[in-house]
DSSP file (Angstrom, degrees, kcal/mol; ACC not computed):
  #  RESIDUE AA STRUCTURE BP1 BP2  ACC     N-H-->O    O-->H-N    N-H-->O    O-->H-N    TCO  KAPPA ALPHA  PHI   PSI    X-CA   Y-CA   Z-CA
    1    1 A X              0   0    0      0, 0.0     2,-0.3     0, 0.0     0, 0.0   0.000 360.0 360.0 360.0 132.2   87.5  146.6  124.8
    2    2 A X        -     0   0    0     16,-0.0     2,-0.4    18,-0.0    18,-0.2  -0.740 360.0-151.4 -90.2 154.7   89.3  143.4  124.2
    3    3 A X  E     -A   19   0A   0     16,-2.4    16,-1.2    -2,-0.3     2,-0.3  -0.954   4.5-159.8-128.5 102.2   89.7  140.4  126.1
    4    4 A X  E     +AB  18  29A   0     25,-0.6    25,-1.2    -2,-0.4     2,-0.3  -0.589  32.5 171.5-108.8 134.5   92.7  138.4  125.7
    5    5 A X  E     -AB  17  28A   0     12,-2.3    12,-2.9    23,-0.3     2,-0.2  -0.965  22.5-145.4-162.9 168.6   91.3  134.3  127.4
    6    6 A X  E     -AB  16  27A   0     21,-1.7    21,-0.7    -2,-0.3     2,-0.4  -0.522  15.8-134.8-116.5 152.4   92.7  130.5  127.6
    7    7 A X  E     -A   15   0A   0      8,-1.5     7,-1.7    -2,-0.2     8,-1.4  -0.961  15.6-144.5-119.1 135.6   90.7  127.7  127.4
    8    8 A X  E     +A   13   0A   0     17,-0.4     2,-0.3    -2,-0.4     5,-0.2  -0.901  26.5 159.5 -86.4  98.6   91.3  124.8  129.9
    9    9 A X  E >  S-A   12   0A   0      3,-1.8     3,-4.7    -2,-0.5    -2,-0.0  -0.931  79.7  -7.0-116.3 141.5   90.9  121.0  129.1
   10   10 A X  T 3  S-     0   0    0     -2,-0.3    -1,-0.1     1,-0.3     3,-0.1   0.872 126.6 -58.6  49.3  55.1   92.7  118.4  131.3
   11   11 A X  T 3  S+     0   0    0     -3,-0.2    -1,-0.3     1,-0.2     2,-0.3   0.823 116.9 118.9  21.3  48.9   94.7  121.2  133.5
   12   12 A X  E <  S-A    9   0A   0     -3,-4.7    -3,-1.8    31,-0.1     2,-0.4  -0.949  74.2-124.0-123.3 135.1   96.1  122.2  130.0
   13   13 A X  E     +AC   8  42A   0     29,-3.3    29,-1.7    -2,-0.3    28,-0.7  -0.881  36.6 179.4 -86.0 132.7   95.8  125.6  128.3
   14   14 A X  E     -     0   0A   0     -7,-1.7     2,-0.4    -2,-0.4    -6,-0.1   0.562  52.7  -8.7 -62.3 -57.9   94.1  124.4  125.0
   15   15 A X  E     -A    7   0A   0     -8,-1.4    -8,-1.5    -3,-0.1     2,-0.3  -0.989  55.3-165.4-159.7 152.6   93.6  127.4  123.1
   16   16 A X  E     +A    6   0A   0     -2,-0.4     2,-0.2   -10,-0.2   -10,-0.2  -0.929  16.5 153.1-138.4 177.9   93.7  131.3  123.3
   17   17 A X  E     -A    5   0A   0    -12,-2.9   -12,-2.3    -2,-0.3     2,-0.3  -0.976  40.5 -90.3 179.9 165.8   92.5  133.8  121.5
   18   18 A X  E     +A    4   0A   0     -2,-0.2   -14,-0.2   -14,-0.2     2,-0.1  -0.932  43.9 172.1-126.4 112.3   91.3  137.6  121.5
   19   19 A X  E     -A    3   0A   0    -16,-1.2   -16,-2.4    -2,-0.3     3,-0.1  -0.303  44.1-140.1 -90.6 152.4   87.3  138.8  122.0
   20   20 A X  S    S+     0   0    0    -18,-0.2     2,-0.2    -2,-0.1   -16,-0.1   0.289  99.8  19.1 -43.4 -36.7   85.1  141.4  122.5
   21   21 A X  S    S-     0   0    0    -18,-0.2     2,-0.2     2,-0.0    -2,-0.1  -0.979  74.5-129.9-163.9 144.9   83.5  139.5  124.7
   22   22 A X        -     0   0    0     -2,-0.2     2,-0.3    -3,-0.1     5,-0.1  -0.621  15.9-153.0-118.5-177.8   84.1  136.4  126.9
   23   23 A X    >   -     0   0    0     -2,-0.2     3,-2.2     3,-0.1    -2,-0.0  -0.843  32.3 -95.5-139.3 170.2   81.9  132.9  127.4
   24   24 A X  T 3  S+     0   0    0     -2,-0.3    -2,-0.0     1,-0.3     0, 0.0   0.789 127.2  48.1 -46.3 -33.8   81.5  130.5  130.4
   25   25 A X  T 3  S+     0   0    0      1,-0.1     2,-1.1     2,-0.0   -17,-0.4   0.495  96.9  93.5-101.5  12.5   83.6  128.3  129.5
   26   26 A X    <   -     0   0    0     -3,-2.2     2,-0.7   -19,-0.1   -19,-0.2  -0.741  56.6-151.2 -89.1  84.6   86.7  131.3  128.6
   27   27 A X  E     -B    6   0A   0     -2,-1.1   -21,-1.7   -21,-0.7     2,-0.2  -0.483  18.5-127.1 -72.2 105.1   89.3  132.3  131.3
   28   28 A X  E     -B    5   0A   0     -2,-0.7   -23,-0.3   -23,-0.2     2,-0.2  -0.454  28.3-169.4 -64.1 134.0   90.5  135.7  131.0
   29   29 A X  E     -B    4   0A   0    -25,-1.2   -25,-0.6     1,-0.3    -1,-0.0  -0.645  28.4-104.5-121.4 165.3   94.2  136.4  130.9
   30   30 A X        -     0   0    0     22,-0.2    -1,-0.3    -2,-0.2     4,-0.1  -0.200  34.5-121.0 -77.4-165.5   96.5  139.1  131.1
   31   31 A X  S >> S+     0   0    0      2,-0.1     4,-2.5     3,-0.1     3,-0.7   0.781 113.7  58.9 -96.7 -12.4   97.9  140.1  127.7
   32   32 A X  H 3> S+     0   0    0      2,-0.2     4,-1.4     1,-0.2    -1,-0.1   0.960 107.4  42.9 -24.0 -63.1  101.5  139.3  129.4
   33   33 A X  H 34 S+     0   0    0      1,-0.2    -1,-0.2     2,-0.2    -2,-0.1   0.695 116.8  55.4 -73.8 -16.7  100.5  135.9  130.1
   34   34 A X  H X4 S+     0   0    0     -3,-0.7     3,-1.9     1,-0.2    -1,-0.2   0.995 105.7  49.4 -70.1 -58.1   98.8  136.0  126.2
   35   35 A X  H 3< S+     0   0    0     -4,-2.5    -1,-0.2     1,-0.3    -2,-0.2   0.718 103.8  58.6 -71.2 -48.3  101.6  136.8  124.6
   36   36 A X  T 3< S+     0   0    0     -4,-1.4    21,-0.5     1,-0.2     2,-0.5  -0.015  78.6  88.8 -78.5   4.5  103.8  134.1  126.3
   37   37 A X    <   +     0   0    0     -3,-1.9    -1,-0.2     1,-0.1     3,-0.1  -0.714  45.0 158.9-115.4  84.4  101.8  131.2  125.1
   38   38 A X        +     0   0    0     -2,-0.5     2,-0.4     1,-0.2    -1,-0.1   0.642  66.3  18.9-104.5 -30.9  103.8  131.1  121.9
   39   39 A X  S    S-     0   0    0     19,-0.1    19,-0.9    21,-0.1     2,-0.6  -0.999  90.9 -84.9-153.7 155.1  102.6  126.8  121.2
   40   40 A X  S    S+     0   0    0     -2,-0.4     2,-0.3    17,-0.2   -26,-0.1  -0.910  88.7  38.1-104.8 111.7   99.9  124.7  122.5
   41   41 A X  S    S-     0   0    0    -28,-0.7    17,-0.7    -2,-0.6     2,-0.2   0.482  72.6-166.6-104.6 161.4   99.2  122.9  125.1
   42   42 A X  B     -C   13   0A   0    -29,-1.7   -29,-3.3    -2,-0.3     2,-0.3  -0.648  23.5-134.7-128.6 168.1  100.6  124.7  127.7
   43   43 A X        -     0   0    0    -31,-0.2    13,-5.1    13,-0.2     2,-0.3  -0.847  34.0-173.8-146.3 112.8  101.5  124.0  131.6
   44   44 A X        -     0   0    0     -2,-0.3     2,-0.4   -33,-0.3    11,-0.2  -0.976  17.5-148.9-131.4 167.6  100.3  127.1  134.0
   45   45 A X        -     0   0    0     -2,-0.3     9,-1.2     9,-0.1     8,-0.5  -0.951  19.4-155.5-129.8 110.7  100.8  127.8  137.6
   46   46 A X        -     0   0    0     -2,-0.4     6,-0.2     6,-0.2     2,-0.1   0.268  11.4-103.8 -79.8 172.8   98.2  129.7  139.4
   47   47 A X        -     0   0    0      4,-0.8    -1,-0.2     6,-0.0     5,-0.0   0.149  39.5 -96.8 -81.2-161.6   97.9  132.1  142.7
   48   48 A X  S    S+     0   0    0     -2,-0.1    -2,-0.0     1,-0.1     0, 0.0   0.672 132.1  45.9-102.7 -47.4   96.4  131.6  146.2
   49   49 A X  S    S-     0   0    0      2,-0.1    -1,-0.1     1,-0.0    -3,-0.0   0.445 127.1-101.9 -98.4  18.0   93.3  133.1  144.8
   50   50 A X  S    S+     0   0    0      1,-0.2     2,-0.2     0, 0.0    -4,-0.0   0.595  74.6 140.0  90.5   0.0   93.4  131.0  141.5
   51   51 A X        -     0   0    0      1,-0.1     2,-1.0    -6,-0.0    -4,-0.8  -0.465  60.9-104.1 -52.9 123.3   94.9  134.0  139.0
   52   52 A X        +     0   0    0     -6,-0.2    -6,-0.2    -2,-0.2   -22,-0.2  -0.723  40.8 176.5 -60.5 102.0   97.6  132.7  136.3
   53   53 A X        -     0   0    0     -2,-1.0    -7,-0.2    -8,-0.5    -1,-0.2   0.890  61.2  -9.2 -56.1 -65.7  100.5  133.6  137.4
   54   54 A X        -     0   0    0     -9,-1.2     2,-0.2   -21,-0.0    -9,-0.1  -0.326  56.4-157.2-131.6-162.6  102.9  132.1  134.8
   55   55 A X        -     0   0    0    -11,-0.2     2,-0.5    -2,-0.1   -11,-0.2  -0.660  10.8-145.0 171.4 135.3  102.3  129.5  131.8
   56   56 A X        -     0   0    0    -13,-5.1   -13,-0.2    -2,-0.2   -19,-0.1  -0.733  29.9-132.2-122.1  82.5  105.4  127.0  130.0
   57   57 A X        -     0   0    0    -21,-0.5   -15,-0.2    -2,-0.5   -17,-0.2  -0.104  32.8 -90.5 -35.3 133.7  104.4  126.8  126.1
   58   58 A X        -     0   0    0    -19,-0.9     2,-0.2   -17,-0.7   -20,-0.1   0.123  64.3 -86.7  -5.7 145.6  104.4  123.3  124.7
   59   59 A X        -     0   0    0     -3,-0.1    -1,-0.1   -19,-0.0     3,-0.1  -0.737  54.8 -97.4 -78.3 160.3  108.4  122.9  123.3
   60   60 A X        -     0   0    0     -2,-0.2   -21,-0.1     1,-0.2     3,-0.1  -0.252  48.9-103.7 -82.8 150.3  108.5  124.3  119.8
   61   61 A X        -     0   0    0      1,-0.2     2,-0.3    -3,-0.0    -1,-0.2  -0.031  37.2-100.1 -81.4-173.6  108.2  121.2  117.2
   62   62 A X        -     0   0    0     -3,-0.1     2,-0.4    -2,-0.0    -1,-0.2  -0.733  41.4-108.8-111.5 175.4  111.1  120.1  115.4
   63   63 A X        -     0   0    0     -2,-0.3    -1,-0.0     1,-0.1    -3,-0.0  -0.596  28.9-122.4 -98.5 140.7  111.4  121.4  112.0
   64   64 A X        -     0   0    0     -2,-0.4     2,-0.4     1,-0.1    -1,-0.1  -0.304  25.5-124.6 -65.2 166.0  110.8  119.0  109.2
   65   65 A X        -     0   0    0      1,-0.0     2,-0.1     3,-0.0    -1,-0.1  -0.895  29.2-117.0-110.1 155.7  113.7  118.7  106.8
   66   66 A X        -     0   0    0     -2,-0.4     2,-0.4     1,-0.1    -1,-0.0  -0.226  23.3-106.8 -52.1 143.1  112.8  119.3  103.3
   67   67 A X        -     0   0    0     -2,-0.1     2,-0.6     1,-0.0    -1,-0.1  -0.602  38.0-129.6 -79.0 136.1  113.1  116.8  100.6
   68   68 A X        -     0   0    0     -2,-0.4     3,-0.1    -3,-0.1    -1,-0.0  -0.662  25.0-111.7 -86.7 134.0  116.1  117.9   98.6
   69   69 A X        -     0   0    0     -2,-0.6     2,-0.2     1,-0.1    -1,-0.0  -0.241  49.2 -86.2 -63.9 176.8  115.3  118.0   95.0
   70   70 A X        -     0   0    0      1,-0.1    -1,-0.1     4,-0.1    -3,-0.0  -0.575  48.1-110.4-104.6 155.1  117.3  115.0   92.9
   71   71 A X     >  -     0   0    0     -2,-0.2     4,-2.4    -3,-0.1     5,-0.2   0.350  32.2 -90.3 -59.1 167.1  120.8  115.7   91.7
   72   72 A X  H  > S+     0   0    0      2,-0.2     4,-1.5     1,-0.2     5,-0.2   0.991 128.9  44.3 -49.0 -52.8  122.3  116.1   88.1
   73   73 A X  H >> S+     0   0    0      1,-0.3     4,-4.8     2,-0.2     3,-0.6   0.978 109.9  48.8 -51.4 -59.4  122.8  112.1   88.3
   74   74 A X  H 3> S+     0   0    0      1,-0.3     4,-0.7     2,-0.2    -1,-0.3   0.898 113.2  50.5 -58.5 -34.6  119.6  111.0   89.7
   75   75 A X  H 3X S+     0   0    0     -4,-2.4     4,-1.2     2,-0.2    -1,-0.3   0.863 113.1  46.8 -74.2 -29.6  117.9  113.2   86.9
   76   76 A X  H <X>S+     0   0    0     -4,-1.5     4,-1.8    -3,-0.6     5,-0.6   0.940 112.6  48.9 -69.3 -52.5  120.1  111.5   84.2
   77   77 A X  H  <5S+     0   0    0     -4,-4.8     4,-0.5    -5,-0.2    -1,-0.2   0.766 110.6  50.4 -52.9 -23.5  119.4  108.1   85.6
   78   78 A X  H >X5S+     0   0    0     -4,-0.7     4,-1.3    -5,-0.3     3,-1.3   0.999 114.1  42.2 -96.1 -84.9  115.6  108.7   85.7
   79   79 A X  H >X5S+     0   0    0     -4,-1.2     3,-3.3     1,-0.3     4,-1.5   0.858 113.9  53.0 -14.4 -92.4  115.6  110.0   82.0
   80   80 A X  H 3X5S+     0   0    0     -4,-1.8     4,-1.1     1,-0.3    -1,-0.3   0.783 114.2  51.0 -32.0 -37.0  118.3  106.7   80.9
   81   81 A X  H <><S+     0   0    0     -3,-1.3     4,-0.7    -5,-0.6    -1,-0.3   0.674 109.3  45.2 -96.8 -16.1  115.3  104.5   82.8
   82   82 A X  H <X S+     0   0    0     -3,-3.3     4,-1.1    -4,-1.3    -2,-0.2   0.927 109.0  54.5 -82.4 -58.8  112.6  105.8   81.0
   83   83 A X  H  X S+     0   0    0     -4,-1.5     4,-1.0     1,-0.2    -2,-0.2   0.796 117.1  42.9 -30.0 -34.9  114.4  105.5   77.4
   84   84 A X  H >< S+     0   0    0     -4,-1.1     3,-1.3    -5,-0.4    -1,-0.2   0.975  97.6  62.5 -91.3 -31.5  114.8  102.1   78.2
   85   85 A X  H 3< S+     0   0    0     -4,-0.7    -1,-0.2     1,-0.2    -2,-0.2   0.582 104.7  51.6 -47.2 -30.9  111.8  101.4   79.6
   86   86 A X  H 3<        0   0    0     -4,-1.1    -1,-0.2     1,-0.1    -2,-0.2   0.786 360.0 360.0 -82.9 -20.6  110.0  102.4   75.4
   87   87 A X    <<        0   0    0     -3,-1.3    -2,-0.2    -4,-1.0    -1,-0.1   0.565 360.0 360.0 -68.2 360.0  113.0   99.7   74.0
């Protein structure tokens, strides 16, 4: 049997993750609620009797942009600054 659980720090889900088996400090979830925790920390909203209800992933980061490798010029210039640079 698996056991799909959150951890809670600072009324944030922290971390999840999938078990065999759960520990004290490991709040079980459905695998709905698993699936739906897509970045970390997360924001959930609970029941009457204290059940996760819902759960609002972290916003996705923003994507780094690449460094573009340098151009025909910039490789010439580089090359022309070395040459001169043995004179």
């Amino acid at each position: 049997m698996h056991y799909y659980f959150i951890q809670i720090e600072n009324n944030k889900i922290i971390s999840k993750g999938v078990s065999g088996s759960i520990t004290n400090d490991q709040i079980e979830v459905t695998k709905e609620i698993y699936d739906q925790l897509t970045h970390l920390p997360a924001d959930f909203e609970t029941d009457s009797e204290g059940n996760i209800i819902s759960v609002t992933p972290a916003p996705e980061p923003e994507p780094q942009p690449q460094p573009q490798p340098p151009n025909i010029e910039e490789r010439l210039k580089a090359v022309e600054d070395a040459l001169l640079s043995l004179l």
